[in-house]
DSSP file (Angstrom, degrees, kcal/mol; ACC not computed):
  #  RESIDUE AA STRUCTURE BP1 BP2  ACC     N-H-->O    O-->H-N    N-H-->O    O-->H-N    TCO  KAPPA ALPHA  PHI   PSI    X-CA   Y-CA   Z-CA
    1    1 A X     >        0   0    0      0, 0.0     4,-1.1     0, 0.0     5,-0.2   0.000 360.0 360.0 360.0 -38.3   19.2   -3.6  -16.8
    2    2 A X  H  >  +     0   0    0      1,-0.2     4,-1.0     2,-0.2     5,-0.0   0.755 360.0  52.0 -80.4  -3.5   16.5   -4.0  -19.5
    3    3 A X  H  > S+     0   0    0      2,-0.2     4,-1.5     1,-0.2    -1,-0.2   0.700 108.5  47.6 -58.6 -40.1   14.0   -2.8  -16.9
    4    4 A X  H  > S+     0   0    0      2,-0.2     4,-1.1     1,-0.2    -2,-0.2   0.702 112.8  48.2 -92.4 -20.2   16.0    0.2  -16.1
    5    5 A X  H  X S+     0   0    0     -4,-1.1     4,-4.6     2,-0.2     5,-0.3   0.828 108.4  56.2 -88.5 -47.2   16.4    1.1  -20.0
    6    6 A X  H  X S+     0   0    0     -4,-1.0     4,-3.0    -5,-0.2    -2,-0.2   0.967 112.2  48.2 -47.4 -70.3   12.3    0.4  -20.4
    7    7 A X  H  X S+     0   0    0     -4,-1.5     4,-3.7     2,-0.2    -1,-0.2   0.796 105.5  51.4 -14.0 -74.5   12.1    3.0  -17.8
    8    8 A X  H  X S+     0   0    0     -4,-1.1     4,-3.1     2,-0.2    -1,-0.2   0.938 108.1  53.9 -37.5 -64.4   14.3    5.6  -19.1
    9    9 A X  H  X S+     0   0    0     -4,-4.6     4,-1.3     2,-0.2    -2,-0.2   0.947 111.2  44.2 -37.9 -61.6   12.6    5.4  -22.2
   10   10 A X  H >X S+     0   0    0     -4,-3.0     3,-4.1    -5,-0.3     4,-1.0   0.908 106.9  58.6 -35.9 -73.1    9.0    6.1  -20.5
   11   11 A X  H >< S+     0   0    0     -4,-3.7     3,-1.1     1,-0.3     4,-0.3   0.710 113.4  38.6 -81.4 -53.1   10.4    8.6  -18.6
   12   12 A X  H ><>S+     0   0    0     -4,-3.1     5,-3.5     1,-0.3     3,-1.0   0.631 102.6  69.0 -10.4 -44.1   11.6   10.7  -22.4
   13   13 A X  H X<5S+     0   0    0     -3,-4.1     3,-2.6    -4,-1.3    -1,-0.3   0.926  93.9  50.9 -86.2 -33.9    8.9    9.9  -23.8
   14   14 A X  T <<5S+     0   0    0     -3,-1.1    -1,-0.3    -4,-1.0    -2,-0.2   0.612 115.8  45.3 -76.2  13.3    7.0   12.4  -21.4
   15   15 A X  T X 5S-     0   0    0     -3,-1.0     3,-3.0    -4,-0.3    -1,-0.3  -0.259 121.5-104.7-116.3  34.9    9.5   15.1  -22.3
   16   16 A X  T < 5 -     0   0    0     -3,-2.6    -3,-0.2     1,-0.3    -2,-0.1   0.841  65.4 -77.8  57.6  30.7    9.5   14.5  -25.9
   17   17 A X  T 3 <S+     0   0    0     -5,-3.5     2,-0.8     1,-0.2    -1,-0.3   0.362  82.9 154.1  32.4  17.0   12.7   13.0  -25.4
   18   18 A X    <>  -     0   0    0     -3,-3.0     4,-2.2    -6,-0.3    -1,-0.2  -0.533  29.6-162.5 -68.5 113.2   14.4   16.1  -25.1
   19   19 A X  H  > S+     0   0    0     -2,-0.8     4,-1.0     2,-0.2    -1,-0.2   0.766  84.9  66.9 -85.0 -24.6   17.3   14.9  -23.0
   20   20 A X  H  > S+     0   0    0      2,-0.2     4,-2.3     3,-0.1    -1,-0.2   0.833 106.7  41.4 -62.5 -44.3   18.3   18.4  -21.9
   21   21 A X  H  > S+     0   0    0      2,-0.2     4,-1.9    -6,-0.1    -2,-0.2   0.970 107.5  60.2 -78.5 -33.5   14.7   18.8  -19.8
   22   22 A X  H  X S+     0   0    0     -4,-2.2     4,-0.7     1,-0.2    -2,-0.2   0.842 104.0  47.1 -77.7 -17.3   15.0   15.6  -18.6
   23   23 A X  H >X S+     0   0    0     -4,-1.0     4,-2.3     2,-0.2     3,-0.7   0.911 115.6  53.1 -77.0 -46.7   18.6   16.7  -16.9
   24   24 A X  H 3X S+     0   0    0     -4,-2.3     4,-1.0     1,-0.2    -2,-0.2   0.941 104.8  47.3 -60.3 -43.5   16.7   19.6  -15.6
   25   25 A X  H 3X S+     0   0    0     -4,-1.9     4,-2.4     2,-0.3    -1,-0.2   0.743 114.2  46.9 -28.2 -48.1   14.2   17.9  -14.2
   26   26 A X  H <X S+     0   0    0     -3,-0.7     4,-1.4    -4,-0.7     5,-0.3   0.990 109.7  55.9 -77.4 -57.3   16.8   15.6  -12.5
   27   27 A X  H  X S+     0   0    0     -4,-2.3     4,-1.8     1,-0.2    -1,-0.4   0.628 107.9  51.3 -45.3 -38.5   18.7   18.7  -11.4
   28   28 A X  H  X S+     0   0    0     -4,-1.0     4,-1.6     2,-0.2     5,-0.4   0.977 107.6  47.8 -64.5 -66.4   15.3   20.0   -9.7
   29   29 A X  H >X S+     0   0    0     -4,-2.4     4,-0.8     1,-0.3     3,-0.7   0.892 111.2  56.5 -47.7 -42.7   14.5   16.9   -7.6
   30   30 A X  H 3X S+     0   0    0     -4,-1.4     4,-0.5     1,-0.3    -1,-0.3   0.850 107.7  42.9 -66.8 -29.3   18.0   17.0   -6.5
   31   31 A X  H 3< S+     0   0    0     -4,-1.8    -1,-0.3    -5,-0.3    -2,-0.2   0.474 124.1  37.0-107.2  34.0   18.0   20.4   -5.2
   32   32 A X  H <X S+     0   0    0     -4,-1.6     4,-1.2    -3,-0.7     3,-0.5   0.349  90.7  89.4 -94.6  -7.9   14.5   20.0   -3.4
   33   33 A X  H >X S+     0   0    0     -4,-0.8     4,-2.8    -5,-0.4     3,-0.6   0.958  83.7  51.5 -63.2 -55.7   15.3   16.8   -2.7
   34   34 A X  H 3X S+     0   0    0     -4,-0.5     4,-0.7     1,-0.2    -1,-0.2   0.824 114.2  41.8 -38.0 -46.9   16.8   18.4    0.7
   35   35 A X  H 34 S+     0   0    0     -3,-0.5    -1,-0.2     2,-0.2    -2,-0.2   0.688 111.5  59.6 -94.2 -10.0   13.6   20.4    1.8
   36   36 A X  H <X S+     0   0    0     -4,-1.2     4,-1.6    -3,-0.6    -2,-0.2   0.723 113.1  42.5 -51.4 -35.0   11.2   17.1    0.6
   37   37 A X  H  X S+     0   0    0     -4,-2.8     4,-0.5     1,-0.2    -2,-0.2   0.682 109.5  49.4 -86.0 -22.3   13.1   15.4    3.0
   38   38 A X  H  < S+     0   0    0     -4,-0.7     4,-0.3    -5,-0.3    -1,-0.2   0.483 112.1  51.3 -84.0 -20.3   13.1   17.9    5.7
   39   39 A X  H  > S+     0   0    0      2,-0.2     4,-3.4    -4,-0.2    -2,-0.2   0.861 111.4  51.1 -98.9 -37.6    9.0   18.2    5.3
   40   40 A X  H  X S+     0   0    0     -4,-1.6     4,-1.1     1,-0.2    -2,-0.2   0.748 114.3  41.1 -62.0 -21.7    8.8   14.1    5.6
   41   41 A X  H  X S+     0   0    0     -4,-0.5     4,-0.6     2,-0.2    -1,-0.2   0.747 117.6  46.4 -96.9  -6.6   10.9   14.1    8.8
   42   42 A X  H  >>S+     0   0    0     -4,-0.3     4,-3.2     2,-0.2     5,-0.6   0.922 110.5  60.0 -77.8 -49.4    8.9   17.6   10.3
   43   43 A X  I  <>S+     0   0    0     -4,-3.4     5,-1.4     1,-0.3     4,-0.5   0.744 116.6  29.8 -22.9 -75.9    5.5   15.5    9.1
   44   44 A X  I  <5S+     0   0    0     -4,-1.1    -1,-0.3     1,-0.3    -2,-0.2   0.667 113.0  60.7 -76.4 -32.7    6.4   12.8   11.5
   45   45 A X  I  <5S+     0   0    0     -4,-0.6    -1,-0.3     1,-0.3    -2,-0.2   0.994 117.9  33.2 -62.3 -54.9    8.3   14.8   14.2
   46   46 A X  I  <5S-     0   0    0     -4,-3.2    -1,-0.3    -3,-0.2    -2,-0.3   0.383 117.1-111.0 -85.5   0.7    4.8   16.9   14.8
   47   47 A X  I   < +     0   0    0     -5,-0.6     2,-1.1    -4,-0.5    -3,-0.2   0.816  56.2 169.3  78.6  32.9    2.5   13.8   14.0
   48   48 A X     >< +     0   0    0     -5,-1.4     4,-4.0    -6,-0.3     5,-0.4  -0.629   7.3 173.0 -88.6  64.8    1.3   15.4   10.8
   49   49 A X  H  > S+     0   0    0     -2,-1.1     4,-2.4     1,-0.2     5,-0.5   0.985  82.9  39.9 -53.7 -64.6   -0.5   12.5    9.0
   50   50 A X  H  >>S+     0   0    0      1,-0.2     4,-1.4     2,-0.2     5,-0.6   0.936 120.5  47.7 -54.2 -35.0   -2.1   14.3    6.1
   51   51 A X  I >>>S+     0   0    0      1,-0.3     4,-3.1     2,-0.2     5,-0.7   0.990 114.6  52.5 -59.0 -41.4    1.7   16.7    5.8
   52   52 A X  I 3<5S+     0   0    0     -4,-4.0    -1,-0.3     1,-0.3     5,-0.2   0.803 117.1  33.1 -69.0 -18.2    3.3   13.1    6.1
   53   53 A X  I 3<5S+     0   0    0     -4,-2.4    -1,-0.3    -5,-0.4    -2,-0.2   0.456 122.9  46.7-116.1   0.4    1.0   11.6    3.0
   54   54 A X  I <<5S+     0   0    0     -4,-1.4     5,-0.4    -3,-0.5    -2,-0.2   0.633 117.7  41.6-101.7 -28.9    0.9   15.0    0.9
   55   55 A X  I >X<S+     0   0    0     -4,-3.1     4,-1.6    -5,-0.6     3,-1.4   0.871 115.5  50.8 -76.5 -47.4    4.7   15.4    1.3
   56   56 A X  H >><S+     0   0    0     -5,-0.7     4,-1.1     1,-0.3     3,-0.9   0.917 113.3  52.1 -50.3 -69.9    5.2   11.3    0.7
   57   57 A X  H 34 S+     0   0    0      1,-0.3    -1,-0.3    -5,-0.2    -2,-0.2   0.305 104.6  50.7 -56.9   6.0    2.9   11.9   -2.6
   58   58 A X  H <> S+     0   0    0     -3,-1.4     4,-1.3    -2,-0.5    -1,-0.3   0.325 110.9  49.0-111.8 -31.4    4.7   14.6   -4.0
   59   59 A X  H <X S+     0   0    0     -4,-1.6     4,-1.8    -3,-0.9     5,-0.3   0.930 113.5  44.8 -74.2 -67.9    7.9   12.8   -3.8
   60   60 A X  H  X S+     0   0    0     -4,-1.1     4,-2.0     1,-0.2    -1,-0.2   0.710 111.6  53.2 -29.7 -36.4    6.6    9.4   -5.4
   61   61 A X  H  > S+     0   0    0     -5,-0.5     4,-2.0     2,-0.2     5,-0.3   0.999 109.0  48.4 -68.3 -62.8    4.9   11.3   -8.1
   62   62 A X  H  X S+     0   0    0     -4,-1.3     4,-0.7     1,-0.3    -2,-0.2   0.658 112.8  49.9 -63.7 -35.1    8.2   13.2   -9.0
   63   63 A X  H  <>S+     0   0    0     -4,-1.8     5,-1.0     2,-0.2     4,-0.5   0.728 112.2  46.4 -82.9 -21.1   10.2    9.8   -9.0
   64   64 A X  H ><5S+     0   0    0     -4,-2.0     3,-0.6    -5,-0.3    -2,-0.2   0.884 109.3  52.4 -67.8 -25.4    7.7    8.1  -11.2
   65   65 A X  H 3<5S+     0   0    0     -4,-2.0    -3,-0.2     1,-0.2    -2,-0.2   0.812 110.5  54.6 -74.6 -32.9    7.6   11.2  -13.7
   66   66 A X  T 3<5S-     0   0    0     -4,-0.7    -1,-0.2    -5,-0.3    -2,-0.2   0.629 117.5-118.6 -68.1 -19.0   11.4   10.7  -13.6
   67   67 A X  T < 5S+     0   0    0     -3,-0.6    -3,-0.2    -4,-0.5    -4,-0.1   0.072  77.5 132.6 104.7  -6.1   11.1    7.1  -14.6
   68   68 A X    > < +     0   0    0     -5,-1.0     3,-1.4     1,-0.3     4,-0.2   0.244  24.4 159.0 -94.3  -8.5   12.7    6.3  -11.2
   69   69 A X  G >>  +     0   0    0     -6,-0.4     3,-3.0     1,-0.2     4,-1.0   0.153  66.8  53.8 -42.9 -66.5    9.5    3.3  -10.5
   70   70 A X  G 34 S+     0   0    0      1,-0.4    -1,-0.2     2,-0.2    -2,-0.1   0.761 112.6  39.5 -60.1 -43.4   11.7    1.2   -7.7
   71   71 A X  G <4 S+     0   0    0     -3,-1.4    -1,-0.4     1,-0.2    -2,-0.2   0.469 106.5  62.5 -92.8  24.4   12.4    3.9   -5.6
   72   72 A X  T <4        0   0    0     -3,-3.0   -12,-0.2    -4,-0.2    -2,-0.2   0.837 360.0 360.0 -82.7 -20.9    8.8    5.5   -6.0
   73   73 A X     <        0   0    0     -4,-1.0    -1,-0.2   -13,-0.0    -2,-0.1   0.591 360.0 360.0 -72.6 360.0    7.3    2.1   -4.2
């Protein structure tokens, strides 16, 4: 838990702890989250290495700016 608070924190401090962007934020990744996921399963479907590792790296980034570190690995 005191991992997941450490986190939190980070992830505030790069919005200036304004806890109202950091709910938009979350609210964005959740509604792209559907077409991020749709781009990782086309990547793979059509054999799209670079779509599969630009689409993967946009997702990771966006859960580390979120403070999210476990699921970014």
């Amino acid at each position: 838990m005191k991992m997941m608070d450490q986190h939190l924190k980070d992830a505030l401090a790069r919005v200036d702890n304004d806890i109202s962007f950091y709910s938009e934020l979350i609210e964005l990744f959740v509604s792209v989250w559907p077409d991020q996921l749709g781009a990782l399963k086309n990547a793979i479907v059509i054999k799209d290495a670079k779509g599969l590792t630009d689409s993967a790296h946009a997702v990771k980034s966006a859960l580390g700016n979120l403070g999210a570190y476990e699921a970014a690995q």
